[in-house]
ZADO-1210 file (C-alpha; in nm, 4 decimals, padded with zeros to 6 digits):
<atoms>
<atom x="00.0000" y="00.0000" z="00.0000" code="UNK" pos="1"/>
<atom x="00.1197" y="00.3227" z="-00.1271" code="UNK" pos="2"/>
<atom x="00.1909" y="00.6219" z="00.1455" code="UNK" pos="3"/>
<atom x="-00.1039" y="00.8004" z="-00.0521" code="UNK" pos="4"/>
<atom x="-00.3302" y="00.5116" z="00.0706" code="UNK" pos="5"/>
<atom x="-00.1954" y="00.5542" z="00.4409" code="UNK" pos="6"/>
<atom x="-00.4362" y="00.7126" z="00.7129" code="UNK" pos="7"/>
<atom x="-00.4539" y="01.0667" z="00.7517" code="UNK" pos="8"/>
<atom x="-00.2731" y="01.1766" z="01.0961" code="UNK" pos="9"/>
<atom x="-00.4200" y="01.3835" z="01.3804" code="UNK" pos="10"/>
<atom x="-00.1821" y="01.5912" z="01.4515" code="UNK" pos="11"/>
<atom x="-00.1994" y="01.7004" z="01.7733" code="UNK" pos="12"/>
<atom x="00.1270" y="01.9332" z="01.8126" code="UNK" pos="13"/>
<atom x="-00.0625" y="02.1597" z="01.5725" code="UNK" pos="14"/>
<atom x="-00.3485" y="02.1778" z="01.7169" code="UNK" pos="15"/>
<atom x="-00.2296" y="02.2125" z="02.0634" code="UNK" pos="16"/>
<atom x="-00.0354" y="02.4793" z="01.9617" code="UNK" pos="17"/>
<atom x="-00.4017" y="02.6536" z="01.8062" code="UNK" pos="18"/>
<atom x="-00.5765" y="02.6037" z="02.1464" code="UNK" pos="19"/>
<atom x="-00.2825" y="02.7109" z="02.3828" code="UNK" pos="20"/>
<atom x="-00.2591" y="03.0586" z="02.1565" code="UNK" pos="21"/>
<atom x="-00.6045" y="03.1569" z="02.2234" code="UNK" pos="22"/>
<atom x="-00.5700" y="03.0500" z="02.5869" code="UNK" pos="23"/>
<atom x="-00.2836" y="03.3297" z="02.6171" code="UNK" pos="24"/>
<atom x="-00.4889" y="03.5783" z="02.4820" code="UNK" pos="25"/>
<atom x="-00.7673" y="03.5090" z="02.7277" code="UNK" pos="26"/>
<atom x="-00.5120" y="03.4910" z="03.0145" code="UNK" pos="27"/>
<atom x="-00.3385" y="03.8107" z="02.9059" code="UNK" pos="28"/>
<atom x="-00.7092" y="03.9478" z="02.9411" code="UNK" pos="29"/>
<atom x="-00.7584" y="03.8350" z="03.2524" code="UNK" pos="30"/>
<atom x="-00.4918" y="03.9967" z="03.3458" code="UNK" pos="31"/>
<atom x="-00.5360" y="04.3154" z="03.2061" code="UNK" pos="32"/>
<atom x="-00.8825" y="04.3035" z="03.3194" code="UNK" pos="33"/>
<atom x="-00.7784" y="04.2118" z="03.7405" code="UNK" pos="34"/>
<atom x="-00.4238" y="04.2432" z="03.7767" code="UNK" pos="35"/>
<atom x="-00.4408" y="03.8876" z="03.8574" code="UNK" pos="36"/>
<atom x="-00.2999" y="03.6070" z="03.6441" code="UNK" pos="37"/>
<atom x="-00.4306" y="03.3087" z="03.6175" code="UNK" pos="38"/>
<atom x="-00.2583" y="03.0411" z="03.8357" code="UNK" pos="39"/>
<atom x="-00.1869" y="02.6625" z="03.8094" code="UNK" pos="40"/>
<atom x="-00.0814" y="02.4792" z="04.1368" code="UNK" pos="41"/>
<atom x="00.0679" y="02.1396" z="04.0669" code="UNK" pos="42"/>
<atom x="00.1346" y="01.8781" z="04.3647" code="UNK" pos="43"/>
<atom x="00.4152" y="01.5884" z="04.3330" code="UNK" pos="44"/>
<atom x="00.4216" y="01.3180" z="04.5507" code="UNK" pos="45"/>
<atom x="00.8126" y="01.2114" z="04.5203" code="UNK" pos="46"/>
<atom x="01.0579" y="01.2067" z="04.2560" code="UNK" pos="47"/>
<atom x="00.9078" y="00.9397" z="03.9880" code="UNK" pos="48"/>
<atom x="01.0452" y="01.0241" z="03.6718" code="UNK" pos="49"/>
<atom x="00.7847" y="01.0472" z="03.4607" code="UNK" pos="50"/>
<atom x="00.5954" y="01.2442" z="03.6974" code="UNK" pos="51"/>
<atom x="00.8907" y="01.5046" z="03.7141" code="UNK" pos="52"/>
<atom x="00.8967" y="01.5141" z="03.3479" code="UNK" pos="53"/>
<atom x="00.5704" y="01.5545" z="03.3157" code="UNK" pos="54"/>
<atom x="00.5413" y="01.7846" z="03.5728" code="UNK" pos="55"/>
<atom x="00.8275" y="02.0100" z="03.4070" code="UNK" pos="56"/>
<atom x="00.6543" y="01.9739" z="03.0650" code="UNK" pos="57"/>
<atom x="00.3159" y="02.1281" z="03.2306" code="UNK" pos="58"/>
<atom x="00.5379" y="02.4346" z="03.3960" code="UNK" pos="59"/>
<atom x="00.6489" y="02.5121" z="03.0869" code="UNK" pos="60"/>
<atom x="00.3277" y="02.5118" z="02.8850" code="UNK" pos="61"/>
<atom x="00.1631" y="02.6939" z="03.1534" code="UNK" pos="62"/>
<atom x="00.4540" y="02.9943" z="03.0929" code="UNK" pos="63"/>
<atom x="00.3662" y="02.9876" z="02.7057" code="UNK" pos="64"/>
<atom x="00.0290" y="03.0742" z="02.7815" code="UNK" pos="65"/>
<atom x="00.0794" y="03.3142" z="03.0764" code="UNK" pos="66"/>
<atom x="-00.0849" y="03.0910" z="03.3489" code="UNK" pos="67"/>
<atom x="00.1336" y="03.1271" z="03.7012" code="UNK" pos="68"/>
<atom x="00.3028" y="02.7614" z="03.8051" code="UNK" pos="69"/>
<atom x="00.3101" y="02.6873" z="04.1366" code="UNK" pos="70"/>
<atom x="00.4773" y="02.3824" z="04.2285" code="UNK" pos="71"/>
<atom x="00.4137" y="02.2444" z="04.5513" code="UNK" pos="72"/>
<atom x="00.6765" y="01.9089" z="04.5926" code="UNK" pos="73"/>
<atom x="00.6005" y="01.7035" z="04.8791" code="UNK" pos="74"/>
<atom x="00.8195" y="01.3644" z="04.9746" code="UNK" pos="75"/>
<atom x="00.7370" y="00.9924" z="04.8580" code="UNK" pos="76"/>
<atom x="00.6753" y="00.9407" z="05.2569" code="UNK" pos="77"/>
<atom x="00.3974" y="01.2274" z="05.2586" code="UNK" pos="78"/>
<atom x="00.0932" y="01.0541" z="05.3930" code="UNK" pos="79"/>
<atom x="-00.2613" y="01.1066" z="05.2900" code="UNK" pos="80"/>
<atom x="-00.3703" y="01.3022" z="05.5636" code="UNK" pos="81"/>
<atom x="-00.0934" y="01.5682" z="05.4740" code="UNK" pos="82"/>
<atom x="-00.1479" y="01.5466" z="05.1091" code="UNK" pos="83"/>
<atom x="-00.5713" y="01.6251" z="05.1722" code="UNK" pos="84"/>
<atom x="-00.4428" y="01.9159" z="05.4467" code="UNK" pos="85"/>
<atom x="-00.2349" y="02.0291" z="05.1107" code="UNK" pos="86"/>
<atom x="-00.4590" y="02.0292" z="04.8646" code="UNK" pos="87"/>
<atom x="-00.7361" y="02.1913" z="05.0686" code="UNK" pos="88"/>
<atom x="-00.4949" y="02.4638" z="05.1324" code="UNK" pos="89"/>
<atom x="-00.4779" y="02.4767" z="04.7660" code="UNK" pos="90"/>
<atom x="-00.8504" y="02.4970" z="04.7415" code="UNK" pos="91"/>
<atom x="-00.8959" y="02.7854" z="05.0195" code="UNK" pos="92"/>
<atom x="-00.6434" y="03.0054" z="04.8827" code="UNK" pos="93"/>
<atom x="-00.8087" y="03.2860" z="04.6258" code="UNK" pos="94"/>
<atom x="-00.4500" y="03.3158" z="04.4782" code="UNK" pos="95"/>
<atom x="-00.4824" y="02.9444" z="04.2555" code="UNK" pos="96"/>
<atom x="-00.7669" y="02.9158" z="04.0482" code="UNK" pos="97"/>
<atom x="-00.6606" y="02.5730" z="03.9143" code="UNK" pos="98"/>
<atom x="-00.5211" y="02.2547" z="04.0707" code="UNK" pos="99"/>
<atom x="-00.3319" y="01.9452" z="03.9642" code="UNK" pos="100"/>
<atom x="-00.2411" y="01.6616" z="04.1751" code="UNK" pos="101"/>
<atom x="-00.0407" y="01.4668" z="03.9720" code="UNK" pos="102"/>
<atom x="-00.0493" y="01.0633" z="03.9774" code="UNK" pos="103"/>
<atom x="-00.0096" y="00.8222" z="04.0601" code="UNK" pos="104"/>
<atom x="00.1117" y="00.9192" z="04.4093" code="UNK" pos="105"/>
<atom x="00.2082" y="00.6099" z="04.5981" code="UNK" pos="106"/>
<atom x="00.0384" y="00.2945" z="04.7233" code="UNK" pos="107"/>
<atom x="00.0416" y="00.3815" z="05.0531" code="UNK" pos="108"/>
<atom x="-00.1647" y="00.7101" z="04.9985" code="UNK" pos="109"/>
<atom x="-00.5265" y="00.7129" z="04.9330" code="UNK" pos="110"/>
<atom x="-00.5973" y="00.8787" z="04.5990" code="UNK" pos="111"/>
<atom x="-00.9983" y="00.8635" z="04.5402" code="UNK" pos="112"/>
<atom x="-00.9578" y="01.1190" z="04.9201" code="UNK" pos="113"/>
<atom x="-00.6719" y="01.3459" z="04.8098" code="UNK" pos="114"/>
<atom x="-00.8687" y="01.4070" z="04.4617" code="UNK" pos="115"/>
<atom x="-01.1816" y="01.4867" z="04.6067" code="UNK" pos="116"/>
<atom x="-00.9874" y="01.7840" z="04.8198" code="UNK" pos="117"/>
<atom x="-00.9933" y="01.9445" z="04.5302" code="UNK" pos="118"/>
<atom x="-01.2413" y="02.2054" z="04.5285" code="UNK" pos="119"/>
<atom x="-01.4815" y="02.1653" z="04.2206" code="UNK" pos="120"/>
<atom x="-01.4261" y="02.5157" z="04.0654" code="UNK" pos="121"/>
<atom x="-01.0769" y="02.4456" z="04.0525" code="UNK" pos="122"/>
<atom x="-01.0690" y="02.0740" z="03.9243" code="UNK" pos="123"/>
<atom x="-00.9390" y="02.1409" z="03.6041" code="UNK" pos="124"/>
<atom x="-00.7701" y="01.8142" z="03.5484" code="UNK" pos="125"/>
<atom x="-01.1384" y="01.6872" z="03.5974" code="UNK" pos="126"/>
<atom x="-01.0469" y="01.3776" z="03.8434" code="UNK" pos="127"/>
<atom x="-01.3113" y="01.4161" z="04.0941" code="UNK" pos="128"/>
<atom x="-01.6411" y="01.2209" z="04.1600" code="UNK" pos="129"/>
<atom x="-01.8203" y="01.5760" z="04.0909" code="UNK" pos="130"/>
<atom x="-01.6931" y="01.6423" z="03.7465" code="UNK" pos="131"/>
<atom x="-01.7113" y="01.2674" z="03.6606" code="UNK" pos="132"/>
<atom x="-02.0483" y="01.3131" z="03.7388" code="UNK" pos="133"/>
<atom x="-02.1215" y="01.6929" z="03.5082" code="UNK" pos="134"/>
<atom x="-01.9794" y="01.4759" z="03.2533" code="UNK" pos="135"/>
<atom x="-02.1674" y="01.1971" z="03.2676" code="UNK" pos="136"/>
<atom x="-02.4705" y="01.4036" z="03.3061" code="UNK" pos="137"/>
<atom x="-02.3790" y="01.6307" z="03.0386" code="UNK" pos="138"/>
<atom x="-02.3503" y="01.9647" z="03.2830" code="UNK" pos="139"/>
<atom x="-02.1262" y="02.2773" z="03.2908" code="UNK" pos="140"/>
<atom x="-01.8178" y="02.1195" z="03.4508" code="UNK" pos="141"/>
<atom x="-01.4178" y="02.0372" z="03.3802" code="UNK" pos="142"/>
<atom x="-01.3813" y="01.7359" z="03.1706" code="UNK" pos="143"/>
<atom x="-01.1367" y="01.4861" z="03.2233" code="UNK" pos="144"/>
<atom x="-00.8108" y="01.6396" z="03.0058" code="UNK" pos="145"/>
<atom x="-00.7265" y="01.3436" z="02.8130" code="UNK" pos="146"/>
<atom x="-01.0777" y="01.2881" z="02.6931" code="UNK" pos="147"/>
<atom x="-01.1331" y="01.6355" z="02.6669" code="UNK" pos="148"/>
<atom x="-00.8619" y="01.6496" z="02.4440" code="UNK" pos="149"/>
<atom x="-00.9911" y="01.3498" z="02.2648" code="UNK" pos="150"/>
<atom x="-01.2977" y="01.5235" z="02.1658" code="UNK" pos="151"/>
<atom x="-01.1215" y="01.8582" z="02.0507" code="UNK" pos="152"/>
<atom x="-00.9317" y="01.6152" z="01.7902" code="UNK" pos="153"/>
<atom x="-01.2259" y="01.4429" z="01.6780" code="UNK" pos="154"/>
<atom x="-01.4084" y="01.8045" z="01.6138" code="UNK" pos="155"/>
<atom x="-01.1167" y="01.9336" z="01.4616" code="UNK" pos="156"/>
<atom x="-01.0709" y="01.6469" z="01.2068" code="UNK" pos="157"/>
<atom x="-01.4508" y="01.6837" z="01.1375" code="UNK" pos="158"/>
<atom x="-01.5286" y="01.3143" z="01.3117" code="UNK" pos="159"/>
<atom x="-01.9213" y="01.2736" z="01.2949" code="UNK" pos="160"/>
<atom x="-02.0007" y="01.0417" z="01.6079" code="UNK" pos="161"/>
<atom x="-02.3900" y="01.0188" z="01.6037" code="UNK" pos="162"/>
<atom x="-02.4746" y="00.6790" z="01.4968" code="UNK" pos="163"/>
<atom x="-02.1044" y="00.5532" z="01.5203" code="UNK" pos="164"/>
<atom x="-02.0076" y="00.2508" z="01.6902" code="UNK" pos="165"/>
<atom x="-01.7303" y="00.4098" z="01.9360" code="UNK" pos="166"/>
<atom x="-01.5153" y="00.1457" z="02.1306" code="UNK" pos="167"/>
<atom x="-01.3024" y="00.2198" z="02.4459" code="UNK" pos="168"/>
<atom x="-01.0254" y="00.0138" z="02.5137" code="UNK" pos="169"/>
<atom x="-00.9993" y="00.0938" z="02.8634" code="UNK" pos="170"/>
<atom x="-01.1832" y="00.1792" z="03.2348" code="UNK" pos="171"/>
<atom x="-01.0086" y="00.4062" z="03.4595" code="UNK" pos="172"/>
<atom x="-01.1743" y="00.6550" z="03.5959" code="UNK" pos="173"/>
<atom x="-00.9898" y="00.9997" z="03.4233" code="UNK" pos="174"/>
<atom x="-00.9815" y="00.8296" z="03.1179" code="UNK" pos="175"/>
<atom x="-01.1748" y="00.5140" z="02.9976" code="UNK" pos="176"/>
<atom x="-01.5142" y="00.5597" z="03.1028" code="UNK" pos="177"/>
<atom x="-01.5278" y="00.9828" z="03.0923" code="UNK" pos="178"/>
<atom x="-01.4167" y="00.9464" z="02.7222" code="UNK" pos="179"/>
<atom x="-01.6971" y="00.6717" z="02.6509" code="UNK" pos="180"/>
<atom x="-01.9877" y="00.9251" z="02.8652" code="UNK" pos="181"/>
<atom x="-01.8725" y="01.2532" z="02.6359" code="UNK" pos="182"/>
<atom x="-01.8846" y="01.0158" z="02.3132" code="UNK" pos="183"/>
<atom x="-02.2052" y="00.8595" z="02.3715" code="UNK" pos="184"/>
<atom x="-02.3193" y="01.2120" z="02.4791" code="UNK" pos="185"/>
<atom x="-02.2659" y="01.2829" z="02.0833" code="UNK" pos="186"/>
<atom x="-02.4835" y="01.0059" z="01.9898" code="UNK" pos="187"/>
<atom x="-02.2325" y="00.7813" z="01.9450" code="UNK" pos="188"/>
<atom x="-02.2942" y="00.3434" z="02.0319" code="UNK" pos="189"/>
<atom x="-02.0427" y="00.3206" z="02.2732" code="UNK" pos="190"/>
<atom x="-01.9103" y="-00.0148" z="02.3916" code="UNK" pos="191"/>
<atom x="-01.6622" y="-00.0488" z="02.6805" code="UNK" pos="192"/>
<atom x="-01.3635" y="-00.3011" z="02.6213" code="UNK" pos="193"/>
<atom x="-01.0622" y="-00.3636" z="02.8440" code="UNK" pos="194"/>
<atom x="-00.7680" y="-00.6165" z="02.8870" code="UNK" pos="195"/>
<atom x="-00.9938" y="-00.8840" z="03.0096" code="UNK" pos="196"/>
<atom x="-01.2466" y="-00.8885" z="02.7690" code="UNK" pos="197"/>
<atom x="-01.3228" y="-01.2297" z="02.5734" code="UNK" pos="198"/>
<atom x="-01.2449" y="-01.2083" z="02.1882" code="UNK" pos="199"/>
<atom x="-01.1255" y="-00.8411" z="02.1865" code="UNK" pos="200"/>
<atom x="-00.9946" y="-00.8865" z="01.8183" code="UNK" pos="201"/>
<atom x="-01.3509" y="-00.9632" z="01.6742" code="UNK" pos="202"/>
<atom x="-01.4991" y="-00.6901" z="01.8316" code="UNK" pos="203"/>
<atom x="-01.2519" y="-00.4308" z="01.7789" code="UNK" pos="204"/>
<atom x="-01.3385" y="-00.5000" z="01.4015" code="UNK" pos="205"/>
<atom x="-01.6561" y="-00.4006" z="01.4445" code="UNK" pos="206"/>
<atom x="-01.5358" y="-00.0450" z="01.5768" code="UNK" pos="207"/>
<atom x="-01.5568" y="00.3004" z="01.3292" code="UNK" pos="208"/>
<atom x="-01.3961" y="00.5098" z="01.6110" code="UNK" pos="209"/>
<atom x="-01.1213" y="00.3062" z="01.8336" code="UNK" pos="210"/>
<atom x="-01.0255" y="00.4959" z="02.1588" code="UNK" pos="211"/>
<atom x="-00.7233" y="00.2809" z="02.2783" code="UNK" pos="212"/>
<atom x="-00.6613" y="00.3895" z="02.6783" code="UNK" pos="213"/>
<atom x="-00.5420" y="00.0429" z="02.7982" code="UNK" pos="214"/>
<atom x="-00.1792" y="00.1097" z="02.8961" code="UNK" pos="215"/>
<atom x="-00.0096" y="-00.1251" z="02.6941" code="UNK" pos="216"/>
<atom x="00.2427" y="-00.1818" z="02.4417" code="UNK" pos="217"/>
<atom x="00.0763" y="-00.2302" z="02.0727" code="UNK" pos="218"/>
<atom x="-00.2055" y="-00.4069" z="02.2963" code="UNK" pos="219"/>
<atom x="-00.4138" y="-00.3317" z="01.9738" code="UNK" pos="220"/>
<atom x="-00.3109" y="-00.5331" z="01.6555" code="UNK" pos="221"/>
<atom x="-00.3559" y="-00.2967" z="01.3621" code="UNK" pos="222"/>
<atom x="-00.4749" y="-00.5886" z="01.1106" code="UNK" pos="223"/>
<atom x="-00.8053" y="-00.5979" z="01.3620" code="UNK" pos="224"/>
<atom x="-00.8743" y="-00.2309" z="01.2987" code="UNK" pos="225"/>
<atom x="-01.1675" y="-00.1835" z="01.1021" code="UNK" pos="226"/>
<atom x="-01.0675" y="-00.0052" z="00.7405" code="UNK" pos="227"/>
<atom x="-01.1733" y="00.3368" z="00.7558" code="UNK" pos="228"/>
<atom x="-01.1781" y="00.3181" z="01.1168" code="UNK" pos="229"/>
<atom x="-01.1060" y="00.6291" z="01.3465" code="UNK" pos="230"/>
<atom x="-00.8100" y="00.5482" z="01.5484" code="UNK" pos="231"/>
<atom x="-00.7390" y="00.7885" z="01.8640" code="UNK" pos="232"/>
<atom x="-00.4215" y="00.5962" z="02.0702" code="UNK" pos="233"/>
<atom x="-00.4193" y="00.7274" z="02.4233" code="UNK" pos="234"/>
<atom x="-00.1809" y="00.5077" z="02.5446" code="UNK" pos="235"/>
<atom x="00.2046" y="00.6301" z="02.6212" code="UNK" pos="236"/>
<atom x="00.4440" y="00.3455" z="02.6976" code="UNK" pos="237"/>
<atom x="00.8346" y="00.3202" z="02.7256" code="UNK" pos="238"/>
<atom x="01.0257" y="00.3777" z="02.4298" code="UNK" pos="239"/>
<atom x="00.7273" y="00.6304" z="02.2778" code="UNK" pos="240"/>
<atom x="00.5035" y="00.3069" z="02.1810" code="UNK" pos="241"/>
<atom x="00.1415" y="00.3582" z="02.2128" code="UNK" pos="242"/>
<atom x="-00.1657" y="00.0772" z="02.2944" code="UNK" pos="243"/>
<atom x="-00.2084" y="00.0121" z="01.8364" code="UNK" pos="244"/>
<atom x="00.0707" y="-00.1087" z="01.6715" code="UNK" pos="245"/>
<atom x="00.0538" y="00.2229" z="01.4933" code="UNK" pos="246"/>
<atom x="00.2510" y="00.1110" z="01.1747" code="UNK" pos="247"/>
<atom x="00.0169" y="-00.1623" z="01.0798" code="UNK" pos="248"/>
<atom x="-00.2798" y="-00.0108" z="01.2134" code="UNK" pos="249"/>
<atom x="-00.2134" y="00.3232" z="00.9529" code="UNK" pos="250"/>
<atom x="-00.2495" y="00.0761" z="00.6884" code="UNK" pos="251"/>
<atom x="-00.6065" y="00.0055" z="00.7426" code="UNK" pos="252"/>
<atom x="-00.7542" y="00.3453" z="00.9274" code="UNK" pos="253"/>
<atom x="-00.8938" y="00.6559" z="00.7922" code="UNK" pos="254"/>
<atom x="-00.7573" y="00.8933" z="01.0750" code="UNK" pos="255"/>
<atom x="-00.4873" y="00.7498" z="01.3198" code="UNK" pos="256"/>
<atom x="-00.2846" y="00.9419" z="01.5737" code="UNK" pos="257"/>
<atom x="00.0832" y="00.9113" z="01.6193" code="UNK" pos="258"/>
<atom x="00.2468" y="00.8716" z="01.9868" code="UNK" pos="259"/>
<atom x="00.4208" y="01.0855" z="02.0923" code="UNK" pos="260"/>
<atom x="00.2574" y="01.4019" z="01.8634" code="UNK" pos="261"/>
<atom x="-00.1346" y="01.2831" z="01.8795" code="UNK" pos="262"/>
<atom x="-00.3380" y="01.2741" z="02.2155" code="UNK" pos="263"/>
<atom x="-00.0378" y="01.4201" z="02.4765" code="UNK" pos="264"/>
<atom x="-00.0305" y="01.7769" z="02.3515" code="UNK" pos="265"/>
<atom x="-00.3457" y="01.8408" z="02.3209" code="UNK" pos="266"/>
<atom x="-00.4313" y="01.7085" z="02.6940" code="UNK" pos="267"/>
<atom x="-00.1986" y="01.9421" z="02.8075" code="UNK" pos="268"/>
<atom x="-00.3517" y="02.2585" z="02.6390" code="UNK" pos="269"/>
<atom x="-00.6918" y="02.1049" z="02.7238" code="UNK" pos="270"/>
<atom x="-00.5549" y="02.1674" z="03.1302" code="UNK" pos="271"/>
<atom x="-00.4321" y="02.5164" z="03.0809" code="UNK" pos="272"/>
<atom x="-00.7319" y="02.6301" z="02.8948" code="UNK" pos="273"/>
<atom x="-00.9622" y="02.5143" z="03.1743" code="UNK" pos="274"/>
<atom x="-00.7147" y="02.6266" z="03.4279" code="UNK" pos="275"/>
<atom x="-00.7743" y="03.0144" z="03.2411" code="UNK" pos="276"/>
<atom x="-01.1954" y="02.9380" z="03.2102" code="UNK" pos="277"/>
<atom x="-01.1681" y="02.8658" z="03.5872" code="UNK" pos="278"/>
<atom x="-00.9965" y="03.1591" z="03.6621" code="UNK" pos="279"/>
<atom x="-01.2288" y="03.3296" z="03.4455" code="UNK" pos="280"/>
<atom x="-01.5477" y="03.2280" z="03.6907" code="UNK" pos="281"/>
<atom x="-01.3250" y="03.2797" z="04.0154" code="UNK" pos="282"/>
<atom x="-01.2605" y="03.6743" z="03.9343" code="UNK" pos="283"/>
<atom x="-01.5141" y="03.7366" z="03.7414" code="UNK" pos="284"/>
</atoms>
């Protein structure tokens, strides 16, 4: 098959780039308007590298736009009482209008409890039980970034979803099953699939958008992928591999997106816009 016969790719750099320029100008606003800018506070748990990195990638995103980092850096020992005293800090404190715990943060801390410190009105990572809920209810709220981002690629590649049989690869709770509540909420058939389920092959075949969010290494054979298919690959995994064997997978999909260039940047620029729309409603 001929490179002219290859799946058109998502590019997410681009479009990244796109949402994090008009989030400057509304920051810069903001700031003009209140003499406050809009501020980010970002909690690590220890010293995991891809946390740091991640962390450091988000600090430097958030000075592109003109969104305030505040990095708070507590030790791998921190407990979760400590971490929930932290982050309500966080949520008293009228100088940070958004907040990011970043994860995962240790075995021996309670997660589900230090998310939910998180004041609503500043959960603009969109990992508590309250903006789980807005989505899955279809209210004002801050999505989930990932599959917040997922949906601004879709729209911007001109993906029609009602009527579409949309599969999930995957069921955690920040990305699997928001991403399958906002899809079905645009009419798509949604099925949930994960690394357990019976026959996955056949019934990814079956799929005209493929959300893969499992967290494994070309988990997702790319001769199952339905020709014409949607493919959105979520996953990130050493040695930037996503969850489709992407090479294979291009041969047979309409859209596909690459890893590392496809779902990661627009997440991020997903966060920093809804850490400058939260600011927006805290100062008015």
């Amino acid at each position: 098959m001929t490179d002219l016969q290859q799946a058109r790719l998502m590019d997410g750099t681009a479009l990244a780039r796109r949402i994090t320029e008009a989030t400057a100008a509304s920051a810069a606003d903001i700031l003009r308007r209140t003499g406050t800018a809009p501020c980010l506070a970002t909690v690590l748990v220890g010293e995991d590298p891809a946390s740091v990195t991640y962390v450091r990638m988000k600090r430097a995103a958030c000075a592109k736009a003109g969104i305030v980092s505040r990095q708070v850096a507590l030790p791998a020992s921190v407990g979760t009482a400590e971490l929930v005293e932290t982050i309500s800090a966080l949520s008293a404190d009228p100088q940070v209008h958004g907040i990011l715990l970043q994860h995962p943060v240790g075995g021996h801390i309670d997660e589900r409890a230090s998310f939910e410190a998180i004041a609503p009105e500043k959960d603009v990572d969109g990992v508590t039980m309250h903006s789980f809920a807005a989505m899955g209810f279809g209210l004002p709220g801050f999505v989930s970034c990932t599959p917040g981002g997922i949906m601004r690629l879709l729209d911007e590649y001109g993906v029609d979803l009602a009527g579409k049989h949309a599969m999930v690869v995957g069921r955690s709770a920040i990305l699997g099953k928001p991403v399958g509540m906002l899809l079905l909420g645009r009419d798509a058939t949604v099925t949930y699939c994960h690394s357990r389920t019976a026959d996955l092959s056949s019934l990814v075949r079956t799929a005209d958008v493929l959300v893969a969010a499992v967290g494994r290494p070309r988990f997702i054979a790319g001769a199952d992928v339905k020709p014409g298919a949607v493919v959105v690959d979520a996953g990130y995994n050493p040695g930037n591999v996503g969850d489709v064997d992407f090479e294979a997978a291009r041969l047979r999909a309409g859209l596909i997106t690459p890893v590392p260039g496809g779902v990661g940047p627009v997440t991020i620029a997903v966060l920093l816009a809804q850490t400058v729309e939260a600011a927006v409603r805290l100062l008015g």
